[in-house]
C-alpha positions in Angstrom: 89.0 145.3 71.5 87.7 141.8 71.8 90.7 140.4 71.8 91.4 142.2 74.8 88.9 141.4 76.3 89.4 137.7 75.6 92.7 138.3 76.6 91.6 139.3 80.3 89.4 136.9 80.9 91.7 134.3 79.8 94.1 135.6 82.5 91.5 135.7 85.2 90.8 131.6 84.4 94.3 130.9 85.0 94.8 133.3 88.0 91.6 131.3 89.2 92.7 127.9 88.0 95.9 128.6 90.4 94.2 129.9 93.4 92.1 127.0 93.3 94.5 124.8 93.1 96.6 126.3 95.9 93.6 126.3 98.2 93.2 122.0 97.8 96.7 122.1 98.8 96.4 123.8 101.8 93.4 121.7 102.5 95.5 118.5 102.0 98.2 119.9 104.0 95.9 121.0 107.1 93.8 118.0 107.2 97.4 115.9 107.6 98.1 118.1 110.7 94.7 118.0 111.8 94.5 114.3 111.6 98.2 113.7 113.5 96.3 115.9 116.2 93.2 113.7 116.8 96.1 110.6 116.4 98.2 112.0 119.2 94.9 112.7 121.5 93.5 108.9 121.1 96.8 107.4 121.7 97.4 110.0 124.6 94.4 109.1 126.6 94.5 105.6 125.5 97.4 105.7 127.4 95.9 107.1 130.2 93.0 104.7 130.3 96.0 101.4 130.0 98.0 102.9 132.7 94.7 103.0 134.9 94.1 99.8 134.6 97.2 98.7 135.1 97.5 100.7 138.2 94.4 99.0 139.9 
């Protein structure tokens, strides 16, 4: 009975361990895209601000 128990529990911690570790994946993963976002954005209106001046 305690083994089962034991048992369980043990696979809970793993089932756990694995979840956890697929969730600081994904939050690698969507701070990457996130981060190529705010990248694209600067240089986009960066752009915009060079090209004004240059137009004046």
């Amino acid at each position: 009975m305690v083994e089962n128990l034991a048992s369980e529990q043990a696979a809970r911690m793993v089932a756990m361990k694995a979840a956890t570790d697929n969730g600081g994946s994904l939050i690698k993963e969507l701070q990457l895209v996130y981060n190529k976002a705010r990248q694209a954005s600067i240089t986009q209106e960066l752009t915009e601000i060079v090209s004004g001046a240059a137009a004046v």
